[in-house]
PyMOL Python script that loads the backbone (N, CA, C, O; Angstrom):
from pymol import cmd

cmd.read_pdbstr("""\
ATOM      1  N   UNK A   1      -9.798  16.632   3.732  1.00  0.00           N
ATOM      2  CA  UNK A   1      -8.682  15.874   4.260  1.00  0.00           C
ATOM      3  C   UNK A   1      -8.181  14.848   3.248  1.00  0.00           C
ATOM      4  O   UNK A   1      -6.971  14.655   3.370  1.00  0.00           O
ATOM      5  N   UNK A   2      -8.697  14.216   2.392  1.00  0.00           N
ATOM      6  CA  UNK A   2      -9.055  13.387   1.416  1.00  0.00           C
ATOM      7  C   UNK A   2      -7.804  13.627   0.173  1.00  0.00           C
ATOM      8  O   UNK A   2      -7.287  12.653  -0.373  1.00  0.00           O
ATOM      9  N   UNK A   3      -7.508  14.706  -0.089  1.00  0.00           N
ATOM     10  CA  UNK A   3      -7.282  15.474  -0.618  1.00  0.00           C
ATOM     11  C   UNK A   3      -5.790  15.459  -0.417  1.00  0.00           C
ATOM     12  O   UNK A   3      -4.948  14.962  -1.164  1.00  0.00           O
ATOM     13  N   UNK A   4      -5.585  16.172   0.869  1.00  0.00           N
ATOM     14  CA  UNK A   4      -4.689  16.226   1.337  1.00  0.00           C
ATOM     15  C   UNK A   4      -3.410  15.049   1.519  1.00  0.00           C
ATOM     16  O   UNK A   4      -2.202  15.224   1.363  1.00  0.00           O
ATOM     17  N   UNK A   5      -4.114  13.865   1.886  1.00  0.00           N
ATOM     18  CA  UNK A   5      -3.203  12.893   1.645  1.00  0.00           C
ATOM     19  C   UNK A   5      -3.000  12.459   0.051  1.00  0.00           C
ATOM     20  O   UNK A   5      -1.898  12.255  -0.459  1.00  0.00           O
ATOM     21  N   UNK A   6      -4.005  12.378  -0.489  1.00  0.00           N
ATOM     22  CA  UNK A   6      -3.676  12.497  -1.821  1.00  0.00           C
ATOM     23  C   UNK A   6      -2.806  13.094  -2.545  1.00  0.00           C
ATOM     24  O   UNK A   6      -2.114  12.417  -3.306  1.00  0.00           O
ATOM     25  N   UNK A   7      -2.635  14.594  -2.466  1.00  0.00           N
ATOM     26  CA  UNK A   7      -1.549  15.248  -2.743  1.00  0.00           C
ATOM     27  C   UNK A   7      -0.497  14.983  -2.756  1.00  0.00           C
ATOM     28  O   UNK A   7       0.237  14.926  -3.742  1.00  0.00           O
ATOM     29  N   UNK A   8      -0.022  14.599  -0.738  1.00  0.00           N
ATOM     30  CA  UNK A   8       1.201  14.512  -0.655  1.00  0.00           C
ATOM     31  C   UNK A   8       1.621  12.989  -1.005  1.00  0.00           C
ATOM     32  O   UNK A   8       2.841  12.971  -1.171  1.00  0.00           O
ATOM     33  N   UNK A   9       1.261  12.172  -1.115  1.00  0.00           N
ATOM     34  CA  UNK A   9       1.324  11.009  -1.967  1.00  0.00           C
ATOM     35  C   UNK A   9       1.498  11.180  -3.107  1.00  0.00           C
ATOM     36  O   UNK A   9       2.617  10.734  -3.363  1.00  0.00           O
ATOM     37  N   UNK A  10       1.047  11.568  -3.964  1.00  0.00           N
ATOM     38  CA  UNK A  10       1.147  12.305  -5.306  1.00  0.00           C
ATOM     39  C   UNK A  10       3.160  13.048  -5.376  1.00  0.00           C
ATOM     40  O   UNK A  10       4.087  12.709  -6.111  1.00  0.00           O
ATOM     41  N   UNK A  11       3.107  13.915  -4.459  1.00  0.00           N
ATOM     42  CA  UNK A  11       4.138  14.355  -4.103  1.00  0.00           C
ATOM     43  C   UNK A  11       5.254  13.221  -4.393  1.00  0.00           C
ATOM     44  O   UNK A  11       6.035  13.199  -5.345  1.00  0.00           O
ATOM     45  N   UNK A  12       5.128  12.221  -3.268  1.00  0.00           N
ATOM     46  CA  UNK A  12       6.086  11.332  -3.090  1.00  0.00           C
ATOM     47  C   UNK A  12       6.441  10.477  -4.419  1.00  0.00           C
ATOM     48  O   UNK A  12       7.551  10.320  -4.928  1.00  0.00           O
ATOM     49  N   UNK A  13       4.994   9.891  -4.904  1.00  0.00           N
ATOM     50  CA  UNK A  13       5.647   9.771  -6.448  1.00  0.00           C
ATOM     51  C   UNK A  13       6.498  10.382  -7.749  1.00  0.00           C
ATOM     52  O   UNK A  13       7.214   9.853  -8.600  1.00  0.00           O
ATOM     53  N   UNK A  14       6.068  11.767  -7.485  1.00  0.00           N
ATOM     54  CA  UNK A  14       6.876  12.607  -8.147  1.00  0.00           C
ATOM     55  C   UNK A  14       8.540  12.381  -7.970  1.00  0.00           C
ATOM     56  O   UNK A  14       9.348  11.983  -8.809  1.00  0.00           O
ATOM     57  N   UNK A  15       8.744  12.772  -6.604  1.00  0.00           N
ATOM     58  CA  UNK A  15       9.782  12.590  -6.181  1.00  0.00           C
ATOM     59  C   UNK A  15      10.760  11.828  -6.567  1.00  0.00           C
ATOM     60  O   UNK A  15      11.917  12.071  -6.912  1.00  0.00           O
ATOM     61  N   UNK A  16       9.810  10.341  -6.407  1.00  0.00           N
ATOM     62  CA  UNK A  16      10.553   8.660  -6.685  1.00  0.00           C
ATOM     63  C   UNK A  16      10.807   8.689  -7.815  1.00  0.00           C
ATOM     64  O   UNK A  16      11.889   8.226  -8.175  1.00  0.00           O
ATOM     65  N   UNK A  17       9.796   9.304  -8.876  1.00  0.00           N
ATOM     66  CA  UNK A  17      10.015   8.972 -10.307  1.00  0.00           C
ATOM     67  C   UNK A  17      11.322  10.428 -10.887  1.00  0.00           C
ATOM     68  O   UNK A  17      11.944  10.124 -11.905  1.00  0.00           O
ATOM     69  N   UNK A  18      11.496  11.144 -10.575  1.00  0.00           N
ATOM     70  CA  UNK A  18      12.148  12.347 -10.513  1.00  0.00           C
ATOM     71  C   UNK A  18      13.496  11.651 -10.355  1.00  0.00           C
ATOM     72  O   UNK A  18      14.247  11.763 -11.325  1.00  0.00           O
ATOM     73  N   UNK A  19      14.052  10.777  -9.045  1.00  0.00           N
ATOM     74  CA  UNK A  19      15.198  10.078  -8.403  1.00  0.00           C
ATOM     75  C   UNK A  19      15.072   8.892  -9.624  1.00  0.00           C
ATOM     76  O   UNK A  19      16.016   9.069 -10.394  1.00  0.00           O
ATOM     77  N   UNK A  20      14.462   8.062  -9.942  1.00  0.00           N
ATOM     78  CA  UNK A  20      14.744   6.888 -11.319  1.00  0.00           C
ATOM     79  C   UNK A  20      14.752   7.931 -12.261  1.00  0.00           C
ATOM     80  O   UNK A  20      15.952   8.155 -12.419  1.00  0.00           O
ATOM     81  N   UNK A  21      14.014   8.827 -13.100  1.00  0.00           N
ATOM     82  CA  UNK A  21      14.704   9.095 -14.211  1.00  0.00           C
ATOM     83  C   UNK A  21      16.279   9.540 -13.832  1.00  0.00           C
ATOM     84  O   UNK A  21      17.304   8.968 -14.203  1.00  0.00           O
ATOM     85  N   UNK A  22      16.185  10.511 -13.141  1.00  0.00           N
ATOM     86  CA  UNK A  22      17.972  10.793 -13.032  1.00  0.00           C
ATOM     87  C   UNK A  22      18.609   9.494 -12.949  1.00  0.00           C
ATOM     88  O   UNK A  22      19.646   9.446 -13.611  1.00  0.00           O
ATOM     89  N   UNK A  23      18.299   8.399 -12.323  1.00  0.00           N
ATOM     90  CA  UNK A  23      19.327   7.232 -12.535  1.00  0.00           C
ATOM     91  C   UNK A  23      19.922   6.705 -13.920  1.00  0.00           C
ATOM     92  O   UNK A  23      21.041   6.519 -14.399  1.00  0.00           O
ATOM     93  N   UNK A  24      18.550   6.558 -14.327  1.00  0.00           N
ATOM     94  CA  UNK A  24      18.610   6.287 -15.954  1.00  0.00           C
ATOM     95  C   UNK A  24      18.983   7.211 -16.844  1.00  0.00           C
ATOM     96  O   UNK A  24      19.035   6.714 -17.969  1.00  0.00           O
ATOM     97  N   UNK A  25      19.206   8.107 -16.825  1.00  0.00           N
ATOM     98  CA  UNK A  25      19.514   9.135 -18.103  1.00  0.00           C
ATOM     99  C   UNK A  25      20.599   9.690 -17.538  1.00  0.00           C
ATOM    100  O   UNK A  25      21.599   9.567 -18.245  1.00  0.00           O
ATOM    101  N   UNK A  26      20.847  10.514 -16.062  1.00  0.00           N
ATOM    102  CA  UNK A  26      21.857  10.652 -15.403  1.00  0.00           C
ATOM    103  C   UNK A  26      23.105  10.307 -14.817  1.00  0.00           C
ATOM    104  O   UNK A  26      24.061  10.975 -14.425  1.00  0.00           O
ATOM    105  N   UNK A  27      22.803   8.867 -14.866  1.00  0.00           N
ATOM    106  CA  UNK A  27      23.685   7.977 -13.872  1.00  0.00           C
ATOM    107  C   UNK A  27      23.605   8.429 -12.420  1.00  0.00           C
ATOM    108  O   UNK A  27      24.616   8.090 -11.806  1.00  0.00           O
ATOM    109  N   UNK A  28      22.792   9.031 -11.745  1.00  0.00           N
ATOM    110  CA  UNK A  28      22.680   9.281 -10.223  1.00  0.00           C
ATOM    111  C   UNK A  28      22.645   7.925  -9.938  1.00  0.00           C
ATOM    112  O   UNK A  28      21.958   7.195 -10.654  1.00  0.00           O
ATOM    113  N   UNK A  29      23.464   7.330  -8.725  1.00  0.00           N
ATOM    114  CA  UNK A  29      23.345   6.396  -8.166  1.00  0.00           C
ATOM    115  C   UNK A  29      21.455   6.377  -6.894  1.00  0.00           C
ATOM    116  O   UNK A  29      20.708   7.193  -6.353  1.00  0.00           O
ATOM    117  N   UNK A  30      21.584   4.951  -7.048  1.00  0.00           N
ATOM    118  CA  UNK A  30      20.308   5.056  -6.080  1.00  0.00           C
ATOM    119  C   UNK A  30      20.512   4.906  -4.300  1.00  0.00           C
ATOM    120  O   UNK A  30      20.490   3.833  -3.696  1.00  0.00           O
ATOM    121  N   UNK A  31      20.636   5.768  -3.907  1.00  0.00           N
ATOM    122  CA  UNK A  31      20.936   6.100  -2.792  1.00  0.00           C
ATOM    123  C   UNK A  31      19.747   5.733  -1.714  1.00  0.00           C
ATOM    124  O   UNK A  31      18.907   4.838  -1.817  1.00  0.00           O
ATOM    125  N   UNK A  32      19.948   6.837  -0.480  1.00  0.00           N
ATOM    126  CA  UNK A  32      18.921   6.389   0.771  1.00  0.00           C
ATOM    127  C   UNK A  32      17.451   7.291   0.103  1.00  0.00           C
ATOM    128  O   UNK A  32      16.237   7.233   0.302  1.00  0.00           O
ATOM    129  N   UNK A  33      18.106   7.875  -0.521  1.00  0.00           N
ATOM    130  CA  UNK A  33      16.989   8.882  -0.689  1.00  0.00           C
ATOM    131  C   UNK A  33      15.843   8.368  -2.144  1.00  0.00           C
ATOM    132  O   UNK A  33      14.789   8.985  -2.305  1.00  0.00           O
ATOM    133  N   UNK A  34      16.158   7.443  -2.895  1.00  0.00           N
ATOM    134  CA  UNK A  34      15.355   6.789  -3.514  1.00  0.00           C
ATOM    135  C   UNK A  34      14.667   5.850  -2.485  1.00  0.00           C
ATOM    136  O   UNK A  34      13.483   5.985  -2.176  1.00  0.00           O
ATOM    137  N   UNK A  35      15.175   5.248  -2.163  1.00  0.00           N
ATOM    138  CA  UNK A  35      14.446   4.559  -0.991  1.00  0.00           C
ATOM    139  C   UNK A  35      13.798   5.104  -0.006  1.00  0.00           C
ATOM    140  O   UNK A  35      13.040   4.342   0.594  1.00  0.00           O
ATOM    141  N   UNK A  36      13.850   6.112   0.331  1.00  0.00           N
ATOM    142  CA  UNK A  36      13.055   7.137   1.167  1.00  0.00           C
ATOM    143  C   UNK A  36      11.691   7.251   0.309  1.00  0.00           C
ATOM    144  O   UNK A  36      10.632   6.757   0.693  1.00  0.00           O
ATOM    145  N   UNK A  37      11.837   7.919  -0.825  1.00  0.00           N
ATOM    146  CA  UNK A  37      10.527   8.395  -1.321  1.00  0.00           C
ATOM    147  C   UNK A  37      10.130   7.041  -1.949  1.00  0.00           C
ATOM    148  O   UNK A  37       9.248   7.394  -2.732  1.00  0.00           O
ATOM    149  N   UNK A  38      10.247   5.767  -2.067  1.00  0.00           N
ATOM    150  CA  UNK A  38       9.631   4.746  -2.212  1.00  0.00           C
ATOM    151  C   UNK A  38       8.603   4.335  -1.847  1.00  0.00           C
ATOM    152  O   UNK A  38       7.593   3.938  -2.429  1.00  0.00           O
ATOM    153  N   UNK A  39       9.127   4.532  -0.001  1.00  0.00           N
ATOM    154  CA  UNK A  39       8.590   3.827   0.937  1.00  0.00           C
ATOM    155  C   UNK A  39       7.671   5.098   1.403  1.00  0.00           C
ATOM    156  O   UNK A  39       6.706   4.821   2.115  1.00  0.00           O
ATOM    157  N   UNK A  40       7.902   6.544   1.044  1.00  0.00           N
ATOM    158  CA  UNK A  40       7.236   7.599   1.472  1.00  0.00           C
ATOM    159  C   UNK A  40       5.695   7.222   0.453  1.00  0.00           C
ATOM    160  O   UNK A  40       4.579   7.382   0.948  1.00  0.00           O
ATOM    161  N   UNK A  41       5.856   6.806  -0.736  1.00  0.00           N
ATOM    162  CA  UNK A  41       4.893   6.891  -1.651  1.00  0.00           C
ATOM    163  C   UNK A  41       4.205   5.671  -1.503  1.00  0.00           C
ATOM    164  O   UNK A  41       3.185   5.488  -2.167  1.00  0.00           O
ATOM    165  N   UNK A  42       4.670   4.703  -0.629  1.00  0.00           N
ATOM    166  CA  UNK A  42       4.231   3.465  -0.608  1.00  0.00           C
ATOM    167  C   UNK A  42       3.270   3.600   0.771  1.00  0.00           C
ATOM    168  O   UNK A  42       2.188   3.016   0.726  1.00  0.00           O
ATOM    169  N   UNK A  43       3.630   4.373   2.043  1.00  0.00           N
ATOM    170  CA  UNK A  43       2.849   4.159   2.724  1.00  0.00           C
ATOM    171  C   UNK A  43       1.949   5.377   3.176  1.00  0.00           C
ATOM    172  O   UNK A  43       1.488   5.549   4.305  1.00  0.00           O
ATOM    173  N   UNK A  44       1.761   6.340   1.858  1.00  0.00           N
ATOM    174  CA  UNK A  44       0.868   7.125   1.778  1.00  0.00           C
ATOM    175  C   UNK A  44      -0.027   6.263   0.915  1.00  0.00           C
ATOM    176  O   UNK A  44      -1.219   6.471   1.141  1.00  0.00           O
ATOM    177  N   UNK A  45       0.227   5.316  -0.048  1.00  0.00           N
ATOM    178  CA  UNK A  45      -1.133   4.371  -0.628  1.00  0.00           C
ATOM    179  C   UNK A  45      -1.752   3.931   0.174  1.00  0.00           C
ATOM    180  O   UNK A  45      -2.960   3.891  -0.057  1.00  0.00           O
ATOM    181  N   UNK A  46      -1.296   3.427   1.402  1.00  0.00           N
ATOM    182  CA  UNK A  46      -1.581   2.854   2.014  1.00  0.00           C
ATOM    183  C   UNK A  46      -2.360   3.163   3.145  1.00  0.00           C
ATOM    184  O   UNK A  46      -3.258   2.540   3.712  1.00  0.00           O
ATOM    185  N   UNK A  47      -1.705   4.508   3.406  1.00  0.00           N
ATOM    186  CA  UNK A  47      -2.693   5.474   4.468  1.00  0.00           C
ATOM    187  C   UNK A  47      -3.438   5.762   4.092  1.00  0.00           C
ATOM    188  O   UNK A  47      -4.415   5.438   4.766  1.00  0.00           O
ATOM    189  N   UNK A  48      -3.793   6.573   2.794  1.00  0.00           N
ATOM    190  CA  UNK A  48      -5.147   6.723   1.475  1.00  0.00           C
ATOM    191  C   UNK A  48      -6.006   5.186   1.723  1.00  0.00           C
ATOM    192  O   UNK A  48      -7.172   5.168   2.119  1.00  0.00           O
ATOM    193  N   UNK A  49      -5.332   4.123   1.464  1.00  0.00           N
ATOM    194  CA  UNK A  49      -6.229   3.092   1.295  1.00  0.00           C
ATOM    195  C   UNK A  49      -6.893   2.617   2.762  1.00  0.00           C
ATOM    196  O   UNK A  49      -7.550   1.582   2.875  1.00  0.00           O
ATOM    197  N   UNK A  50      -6.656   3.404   3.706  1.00  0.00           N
ATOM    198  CA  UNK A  50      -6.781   2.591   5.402  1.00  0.00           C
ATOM    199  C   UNK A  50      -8.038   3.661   5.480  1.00  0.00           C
ATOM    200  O   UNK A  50      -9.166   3.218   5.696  1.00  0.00           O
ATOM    201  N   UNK A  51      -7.732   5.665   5.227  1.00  0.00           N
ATOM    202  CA  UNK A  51      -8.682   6.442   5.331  1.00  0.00           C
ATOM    203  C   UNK A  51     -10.111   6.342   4.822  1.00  0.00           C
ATOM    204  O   UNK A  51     -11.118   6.711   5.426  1.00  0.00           O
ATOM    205  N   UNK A  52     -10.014   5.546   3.104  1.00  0.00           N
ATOM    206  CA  UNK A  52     -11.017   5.589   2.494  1.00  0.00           C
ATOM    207  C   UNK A  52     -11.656   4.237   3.098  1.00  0.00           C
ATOM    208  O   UNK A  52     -12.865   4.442   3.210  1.00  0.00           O
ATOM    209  N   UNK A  53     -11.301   2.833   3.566  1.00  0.00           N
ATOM    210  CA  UNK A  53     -12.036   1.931   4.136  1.00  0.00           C
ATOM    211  C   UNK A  53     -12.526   2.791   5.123  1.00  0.00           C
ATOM    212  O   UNK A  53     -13.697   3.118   5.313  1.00  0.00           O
ATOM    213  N   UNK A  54     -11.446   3.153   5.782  1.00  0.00           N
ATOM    214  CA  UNK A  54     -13.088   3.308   7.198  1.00  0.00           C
ATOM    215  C   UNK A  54     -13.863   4.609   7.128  1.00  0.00           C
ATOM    216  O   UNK A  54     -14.608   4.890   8.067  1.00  0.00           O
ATOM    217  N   UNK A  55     -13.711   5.685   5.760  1.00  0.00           N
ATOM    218  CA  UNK A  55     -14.682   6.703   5.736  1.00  0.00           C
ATOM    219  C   UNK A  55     -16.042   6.027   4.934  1.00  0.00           C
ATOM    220  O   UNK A  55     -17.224   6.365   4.874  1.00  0.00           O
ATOM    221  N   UNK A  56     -15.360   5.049   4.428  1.00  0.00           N
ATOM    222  CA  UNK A  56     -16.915   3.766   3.748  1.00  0.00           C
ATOM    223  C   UNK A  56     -17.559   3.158   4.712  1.00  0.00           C
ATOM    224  O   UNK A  56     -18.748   2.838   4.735  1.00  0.00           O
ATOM    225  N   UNK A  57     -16.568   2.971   5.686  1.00  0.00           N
ATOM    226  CA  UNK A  57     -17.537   2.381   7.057  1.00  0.00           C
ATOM    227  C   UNK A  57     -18.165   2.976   7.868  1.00  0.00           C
ATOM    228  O   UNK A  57     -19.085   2.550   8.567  1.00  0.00           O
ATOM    229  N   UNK A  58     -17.591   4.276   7.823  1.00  0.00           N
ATOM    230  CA  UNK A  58     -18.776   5.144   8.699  1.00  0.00           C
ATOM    231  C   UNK A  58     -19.841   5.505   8.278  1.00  0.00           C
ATOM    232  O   UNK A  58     -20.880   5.807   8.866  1.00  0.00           O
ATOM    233  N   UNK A  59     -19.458   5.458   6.757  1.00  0.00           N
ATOM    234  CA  UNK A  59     -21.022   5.973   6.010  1.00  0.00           C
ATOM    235  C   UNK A  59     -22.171   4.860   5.742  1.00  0.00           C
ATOM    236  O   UNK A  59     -23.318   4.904   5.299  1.00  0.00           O
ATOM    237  N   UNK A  60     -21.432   3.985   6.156  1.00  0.00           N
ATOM    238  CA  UNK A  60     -22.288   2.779   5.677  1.00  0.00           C
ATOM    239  C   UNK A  60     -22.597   2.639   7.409  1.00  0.00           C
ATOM    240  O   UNK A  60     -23.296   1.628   7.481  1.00  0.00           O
ATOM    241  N   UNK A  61     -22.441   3.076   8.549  1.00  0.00           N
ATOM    242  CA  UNK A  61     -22.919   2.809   9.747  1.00  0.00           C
ATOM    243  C   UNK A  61     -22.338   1.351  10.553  1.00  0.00           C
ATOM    244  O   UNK A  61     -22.979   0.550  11.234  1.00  0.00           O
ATOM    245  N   UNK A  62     -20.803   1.358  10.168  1.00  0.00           N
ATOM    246  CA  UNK A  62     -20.543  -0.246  10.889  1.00  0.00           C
ATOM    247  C   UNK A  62     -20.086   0.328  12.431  1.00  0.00           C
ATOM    248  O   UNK A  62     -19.573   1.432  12.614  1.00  0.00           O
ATOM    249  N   UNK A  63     -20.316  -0.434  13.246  1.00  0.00           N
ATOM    250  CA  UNK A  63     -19.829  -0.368  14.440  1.00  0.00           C
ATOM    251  C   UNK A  63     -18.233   0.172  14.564  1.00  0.00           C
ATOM    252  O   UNK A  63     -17.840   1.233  15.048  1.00  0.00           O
ATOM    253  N   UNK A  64     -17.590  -0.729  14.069  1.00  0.00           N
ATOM    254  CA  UNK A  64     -16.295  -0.693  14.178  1.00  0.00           C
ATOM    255  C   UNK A  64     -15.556   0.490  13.752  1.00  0.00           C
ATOM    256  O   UNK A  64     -14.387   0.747  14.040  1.00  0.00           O
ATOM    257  N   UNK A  65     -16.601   1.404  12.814  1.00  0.00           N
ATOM    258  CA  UNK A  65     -16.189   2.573  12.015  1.00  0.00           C
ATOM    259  C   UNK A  65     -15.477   3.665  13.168  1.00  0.00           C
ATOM    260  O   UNK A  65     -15.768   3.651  14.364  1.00  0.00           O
ATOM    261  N   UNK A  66     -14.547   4.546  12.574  1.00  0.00           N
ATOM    262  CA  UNK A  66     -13.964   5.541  13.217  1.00  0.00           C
ATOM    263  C   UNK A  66     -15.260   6.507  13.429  1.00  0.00           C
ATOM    264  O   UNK A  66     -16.286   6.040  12.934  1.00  0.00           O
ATOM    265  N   UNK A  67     -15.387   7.650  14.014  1.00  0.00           N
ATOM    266  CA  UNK A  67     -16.575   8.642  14.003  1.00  0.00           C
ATOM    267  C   UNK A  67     -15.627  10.300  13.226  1.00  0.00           C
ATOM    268  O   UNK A  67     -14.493  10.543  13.638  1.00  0.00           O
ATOM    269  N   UNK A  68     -15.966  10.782  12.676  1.00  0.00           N
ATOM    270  CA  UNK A  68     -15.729  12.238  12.341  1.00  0.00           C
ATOM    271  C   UNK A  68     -14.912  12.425  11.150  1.00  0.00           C
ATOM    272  O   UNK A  68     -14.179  13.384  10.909  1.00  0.00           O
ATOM    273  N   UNK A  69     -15.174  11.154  10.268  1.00  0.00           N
ATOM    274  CA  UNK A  69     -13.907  11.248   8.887  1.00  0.00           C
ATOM    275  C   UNK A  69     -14.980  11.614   7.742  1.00  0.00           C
ATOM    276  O   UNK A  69     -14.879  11.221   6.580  1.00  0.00           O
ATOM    277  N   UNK A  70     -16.398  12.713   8.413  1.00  0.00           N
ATOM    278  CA  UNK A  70     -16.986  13.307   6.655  1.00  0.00           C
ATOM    279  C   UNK A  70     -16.515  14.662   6.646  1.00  0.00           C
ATOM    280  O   UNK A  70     -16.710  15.377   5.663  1.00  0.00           O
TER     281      UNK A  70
END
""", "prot")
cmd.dss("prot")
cmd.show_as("cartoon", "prot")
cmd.util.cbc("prot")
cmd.orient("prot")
C-alpha cells in the first residue's frame, strides 16, 4: 500500500513540474490546473506522511495506533 501512495504522489509531482517547465520555456500560462497538481502533490506528502506515523505506531504497539496498516 506504501507504495502505492508513493507512486501516485510521485505522479503528481511529475505533473506540477511538467505544468512549470511549460510555463517557463513555453509561456503556458498557470492556470487551475497547475494549482490542481500542486495541491494534488502536496496532500499526497501529506497522506504518505499521516500513513507512515501511524504504521510506526502500530509497530511500536501505541494504543492510539490504527490496527491492519502491515
Amino acid at each position: 500500500m506504501t507504495w502505492v501512495v508513493g507512486a501516485c504522489t510521485g505522479l503528481w509531482f511529475l505533473a506540477w513540474f511538467a505544468l512549470l517547465c511549460a510555463h517557463f520555456f513555453i509561456g503556458r500560462p498557470l492556470d487551475i490546473w497547475f494549482g490542481t497538481t500542486l495541491v494534488g502533490w502536496l496532500l499526497g506528502l501529506l497522506g504518505y506522511a499521516v500513513f507512515r506515523a501511524q504504521r510506526a505506531a502500530a509497530r511500536r504497539g501505541d494504543r492510539t495506533a490504527q490496527r491492519g496498516l502491515d
